[in-house]
N, C-alpha and C positions, 0 to 999 in steps of 0.2 A: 510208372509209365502211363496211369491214367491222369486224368484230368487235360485240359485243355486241347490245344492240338497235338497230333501226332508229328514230332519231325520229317522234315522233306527230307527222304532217301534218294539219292539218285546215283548213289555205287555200293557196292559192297565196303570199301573205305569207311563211305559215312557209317552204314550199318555196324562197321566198330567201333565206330567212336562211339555211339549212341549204348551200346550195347556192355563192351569190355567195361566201364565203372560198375556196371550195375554187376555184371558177371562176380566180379574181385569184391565187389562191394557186399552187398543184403544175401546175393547167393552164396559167396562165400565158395565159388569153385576156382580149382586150380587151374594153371595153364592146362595141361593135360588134358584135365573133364572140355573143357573150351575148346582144345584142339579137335579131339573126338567128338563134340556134339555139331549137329547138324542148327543152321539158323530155327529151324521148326522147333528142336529141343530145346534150344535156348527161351525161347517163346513160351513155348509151354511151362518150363521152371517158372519162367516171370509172371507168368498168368497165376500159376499154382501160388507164389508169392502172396500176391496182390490178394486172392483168396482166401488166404490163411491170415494175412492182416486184416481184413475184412472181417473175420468171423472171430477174429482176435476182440477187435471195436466193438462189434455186435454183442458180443460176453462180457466185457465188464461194462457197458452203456444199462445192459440189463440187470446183471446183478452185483453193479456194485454202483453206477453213478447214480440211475433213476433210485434206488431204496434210499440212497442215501439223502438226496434231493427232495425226494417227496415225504421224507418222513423225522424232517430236520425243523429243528424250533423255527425255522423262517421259511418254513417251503410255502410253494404257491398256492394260493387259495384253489385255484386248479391245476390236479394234477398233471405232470411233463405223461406224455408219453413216447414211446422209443423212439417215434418217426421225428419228434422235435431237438432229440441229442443226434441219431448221427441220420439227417434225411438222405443223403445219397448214397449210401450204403442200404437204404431200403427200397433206392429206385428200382424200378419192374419195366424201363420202357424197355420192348422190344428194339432189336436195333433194323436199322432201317436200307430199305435197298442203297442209298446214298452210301453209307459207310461201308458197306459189304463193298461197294464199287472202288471207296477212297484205299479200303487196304486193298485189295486186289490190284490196284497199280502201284501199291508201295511195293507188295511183293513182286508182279512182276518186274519194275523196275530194279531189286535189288538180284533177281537172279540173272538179267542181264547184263549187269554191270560186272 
């Protein structure tokens, strides 16, 4: 669910379609766990996700592509360091009153709907 734009929400509808692959898909929940969770749970699973592949990339960028890379009969006269294998996994920008506004009407629009 990162990168790019965020889908235009404008019912609870779209909010399934967008949401139920991912649900059945990388989460791997049942109907059931979907039934019983709230849009917010859901959200948070997928955040937690997106987290934990993050820090998945983060681990082997370090200990296993950069050693390998920098210390291989063709490595670079200067060494890689981590922020060159995976740089947006080490972005820090704060987020911005703009996007705090762009989800806050995706959600409100999804609980009106």
């Amino acid at each position: 669910m990162t990168g790019g734009q965020p889908p235009e929400i404008k019912s609870f509808n779209d909010y399934l379609t967008y949401v139920l692959p991912v649900c059945f898909g990388v989460l791997k929940m049942t109907a059931e766990e979907i039934r019983n969770s709230t849009p917010w749970e859901i959200n948070m699973r997928i955040r937690g996700y997106e987290d934990r592949q993050r820090q998945t990339r983060l681990l082997l960028a370090s200990f296993v592509t950069l050693p390998v890379i920098n210390s291989s009969f063709c490595r670079p006269k200067k060494g890689l360091e981590l922020k060159d294998i995976v740089p947006d996994d080490l972005r820090d920008e704060p987020v911005t009153e703009g996007e705090f506004e762009k989800w806050r009407e995706i959600l409100s629009n999804a609980k009106r709907g």
